[in-house]
C-alpha positions as CSV (number, residue, x, y, z in Angstrom):
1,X,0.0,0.0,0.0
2,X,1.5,2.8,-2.0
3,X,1.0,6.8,-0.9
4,X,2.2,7.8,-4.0
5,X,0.8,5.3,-5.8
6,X,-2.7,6.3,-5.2
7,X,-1.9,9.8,-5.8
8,X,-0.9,8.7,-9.3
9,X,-4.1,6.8,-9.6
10,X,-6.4,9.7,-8.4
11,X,-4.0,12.2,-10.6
12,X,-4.2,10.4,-13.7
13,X,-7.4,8.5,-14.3
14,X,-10.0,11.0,-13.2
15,X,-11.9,11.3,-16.5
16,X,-14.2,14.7,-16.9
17,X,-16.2,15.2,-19.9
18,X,-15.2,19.4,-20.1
19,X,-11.6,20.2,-19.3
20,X,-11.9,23.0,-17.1
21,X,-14.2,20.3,-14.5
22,X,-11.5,17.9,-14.9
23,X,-8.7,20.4,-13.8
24,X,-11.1,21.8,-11.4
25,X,-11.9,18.2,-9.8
26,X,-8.5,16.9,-9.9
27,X,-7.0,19.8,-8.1
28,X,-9.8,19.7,-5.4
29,X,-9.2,15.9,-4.2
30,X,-5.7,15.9,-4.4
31,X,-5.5,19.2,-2.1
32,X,-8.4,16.9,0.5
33,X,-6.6,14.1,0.0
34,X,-3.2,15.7,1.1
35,X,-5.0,17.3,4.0
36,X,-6.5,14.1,4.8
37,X,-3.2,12.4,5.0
38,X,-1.6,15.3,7.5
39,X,-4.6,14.7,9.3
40,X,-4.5,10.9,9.8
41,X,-0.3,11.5,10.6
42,X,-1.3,13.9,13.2
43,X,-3.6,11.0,15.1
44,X,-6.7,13.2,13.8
45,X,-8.5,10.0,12.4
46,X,-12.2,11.6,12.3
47,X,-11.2,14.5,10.4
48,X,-8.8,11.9,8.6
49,X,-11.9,9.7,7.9
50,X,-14.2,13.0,6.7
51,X,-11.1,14.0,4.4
52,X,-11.4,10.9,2.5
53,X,-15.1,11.0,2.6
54,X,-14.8,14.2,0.7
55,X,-12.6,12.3,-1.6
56,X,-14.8,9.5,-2.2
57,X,-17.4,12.0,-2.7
58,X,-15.9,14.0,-5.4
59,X,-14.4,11.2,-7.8
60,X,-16.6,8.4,-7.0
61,X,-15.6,6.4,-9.8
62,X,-12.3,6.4,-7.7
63,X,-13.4,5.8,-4.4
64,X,-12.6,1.6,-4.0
65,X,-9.2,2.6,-4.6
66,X,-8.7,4.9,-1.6
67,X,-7.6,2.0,1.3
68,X,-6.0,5.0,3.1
69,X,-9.9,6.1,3.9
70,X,-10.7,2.4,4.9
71,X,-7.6,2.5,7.7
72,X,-8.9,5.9,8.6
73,X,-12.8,4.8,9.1
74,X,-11.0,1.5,11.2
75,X,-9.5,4.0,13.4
76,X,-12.3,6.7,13.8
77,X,-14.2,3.9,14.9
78,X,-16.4,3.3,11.5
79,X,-16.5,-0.2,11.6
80,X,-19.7,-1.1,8.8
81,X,-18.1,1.9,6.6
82,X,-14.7,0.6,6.7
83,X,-15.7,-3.0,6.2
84,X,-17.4,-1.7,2.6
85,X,-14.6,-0.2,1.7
86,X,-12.0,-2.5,2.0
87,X,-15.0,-4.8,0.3
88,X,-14.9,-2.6,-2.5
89,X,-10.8,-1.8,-2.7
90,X,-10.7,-5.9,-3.6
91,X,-12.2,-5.4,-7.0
92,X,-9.4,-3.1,-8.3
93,X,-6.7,-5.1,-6.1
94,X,-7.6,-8.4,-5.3
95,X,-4.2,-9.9,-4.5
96,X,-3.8,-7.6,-1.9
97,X,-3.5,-9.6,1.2
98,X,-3.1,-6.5,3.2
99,X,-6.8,-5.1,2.3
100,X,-8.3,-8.8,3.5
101,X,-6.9,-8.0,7.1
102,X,-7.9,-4.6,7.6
103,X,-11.4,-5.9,6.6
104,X,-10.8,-8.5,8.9
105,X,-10.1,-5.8,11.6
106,X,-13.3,-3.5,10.8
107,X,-15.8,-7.2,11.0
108,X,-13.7,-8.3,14.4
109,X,-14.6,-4.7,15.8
110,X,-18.1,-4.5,14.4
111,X,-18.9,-8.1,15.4
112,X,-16.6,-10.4,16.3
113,X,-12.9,-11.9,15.6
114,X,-15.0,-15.3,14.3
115,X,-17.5,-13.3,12.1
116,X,-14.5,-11.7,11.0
117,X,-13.0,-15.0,10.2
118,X,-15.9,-16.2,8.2
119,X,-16.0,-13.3,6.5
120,X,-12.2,-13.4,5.8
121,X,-12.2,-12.0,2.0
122,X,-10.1,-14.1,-0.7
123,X,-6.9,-13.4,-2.2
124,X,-4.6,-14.4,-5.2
125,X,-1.0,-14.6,-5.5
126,X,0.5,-11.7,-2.9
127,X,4.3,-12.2,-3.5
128,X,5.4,-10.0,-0.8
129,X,7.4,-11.6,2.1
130,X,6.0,-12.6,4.3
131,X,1.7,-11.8,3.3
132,X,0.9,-15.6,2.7
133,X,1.6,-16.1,6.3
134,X,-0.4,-13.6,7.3
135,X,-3.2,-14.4,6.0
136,X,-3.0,-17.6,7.2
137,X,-2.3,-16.3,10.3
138,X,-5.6,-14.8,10.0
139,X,-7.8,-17.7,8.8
140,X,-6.6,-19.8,11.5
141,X,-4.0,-22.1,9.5
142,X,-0.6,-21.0,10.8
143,X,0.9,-19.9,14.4
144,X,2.1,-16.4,14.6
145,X,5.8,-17.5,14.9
146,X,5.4,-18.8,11.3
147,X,5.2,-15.4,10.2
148,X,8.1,-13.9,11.9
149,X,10.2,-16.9,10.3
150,X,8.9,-16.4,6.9
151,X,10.3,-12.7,7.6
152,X,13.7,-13.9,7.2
153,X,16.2,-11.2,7.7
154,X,13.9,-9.0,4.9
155,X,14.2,-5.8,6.6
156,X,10.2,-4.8,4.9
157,X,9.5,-8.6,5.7
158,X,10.3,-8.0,9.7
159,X,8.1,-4.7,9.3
160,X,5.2,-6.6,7.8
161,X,5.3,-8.9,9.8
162,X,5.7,-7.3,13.2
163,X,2.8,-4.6,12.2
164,X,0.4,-7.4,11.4
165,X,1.4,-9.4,14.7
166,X,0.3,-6.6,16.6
167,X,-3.1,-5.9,15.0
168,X,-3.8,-9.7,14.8
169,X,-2.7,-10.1,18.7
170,X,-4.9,-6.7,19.9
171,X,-7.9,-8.3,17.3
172,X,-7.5,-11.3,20.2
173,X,-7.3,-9.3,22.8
174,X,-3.9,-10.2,23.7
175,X,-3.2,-6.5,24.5
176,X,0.5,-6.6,25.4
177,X,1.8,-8.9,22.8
178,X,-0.2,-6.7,20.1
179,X,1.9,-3.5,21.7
180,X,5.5,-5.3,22.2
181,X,4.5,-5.8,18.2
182,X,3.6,-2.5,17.4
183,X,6.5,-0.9,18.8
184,X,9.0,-2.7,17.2
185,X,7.3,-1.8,13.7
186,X,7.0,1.8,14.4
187,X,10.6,1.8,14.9
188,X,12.3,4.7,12.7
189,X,14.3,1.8,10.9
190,X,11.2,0.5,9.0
191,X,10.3,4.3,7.8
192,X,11.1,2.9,4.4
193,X,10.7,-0.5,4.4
194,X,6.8,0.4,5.4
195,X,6.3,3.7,3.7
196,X,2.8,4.5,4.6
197,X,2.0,1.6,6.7
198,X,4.6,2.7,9.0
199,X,3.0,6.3,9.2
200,X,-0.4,3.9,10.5
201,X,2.1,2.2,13.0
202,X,2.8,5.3,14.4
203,X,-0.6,6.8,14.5
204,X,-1.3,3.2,16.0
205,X,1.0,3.2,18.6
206,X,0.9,6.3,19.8
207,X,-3.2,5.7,20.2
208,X,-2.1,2.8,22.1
209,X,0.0,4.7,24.4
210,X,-3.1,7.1,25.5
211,X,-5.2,4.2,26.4
């Protein structure tokens, strides 16, 4: 999960049938989806979340590719919003193994961590080290020490991994594993191994931390 990838994909594919609306449109959600993005580093996840509405609500057409507003809505506490839009983000990406977690998350809130399992979405081939564990991780089939050995020594692997340990512990409520976890992937030394997921570490821990 790609900030600037999105940003290409809002950027470049908004299609307006009069220029000036086009120009007009394009300029408007990537200024709220900047602002969005401070707003979600700051630990402001309901204006975060209403940023990315405003997104959603401008270039509709490109609203299942914003996952940033699905992480948002799971952090403001909009559990049946986020679960739609991570539902939605797995028609343009369905390999993305990261997208059937976070929906995991949002059902695990809204209901429970087995309706969340049931609901597990399907993926295809994720090649990123180590996101088949992961998701097994999250259906049940593996132990959470398979995933840190499927890290390796992969300095992005160990982020991945240790980010996902700690949301998958805290969906258990295993509270002190999932922030031993989340610590060690906000670390500054994953800042570019996790790019934007380490930005959500961050915001994560440091929500922790006010509990």
């Amino acid at each position: 999960m790609r900030l600037r990838y999105l940003l290409g994909v809002v950027c470049a594919s908004l299609i307006w049938p009069q220029a000036a609306t086009y120009a007009q449109n394009r300029a408007a959600a990537e200024a709220l989806f900047e602002r969005a993005v401070f707003h979600f580093e700051q630990g402001q996840v309901a204006e975060a979340a209403r940023g990315f509405d405003q997104v959603a609500d401008l270039v509709p057409e490109e609203a299942p590719h914003l996952w940033q507003r699905g992480i948002a809505l799971y952090y403001a506490g909009r559990y049946e919003d986020c679960r739609t839009q991570f539902e939605s983000h797995r028609i343009v990406n369905p390999n993305d193994v990261e997208n059937a977690v976070w929906h995991f998350l949002c059902v695990a809130r809204a209901e429970s961590p087995a309706a969340a399992r049931e609901a597990l979405l399907p993926v295809g081939p994720d090649r990123r080290v180590p996101m088949r564990q992961v998701y097994q991780m999250f259906d049940g089939s593996v132990a959470p020490v398979q995933v840190l050995n499927a890290a390796g020594e992969s300095r992005s692997g160990k982020f991945f991994a240790h980010l996902y340990l700690g949301l998958y512990f805290e969906s258990q409520g295993q509270d002190q594993k999932a922030l031993e976890h989340i610590k060690l992937s906000a670390a500054s030394r994953y800042a570019r191994a996790g790019g934007y997921m380490h930005m959500v570490a961050k915001v994560h821990l440091k929500l922790l931390e006010k509990r």
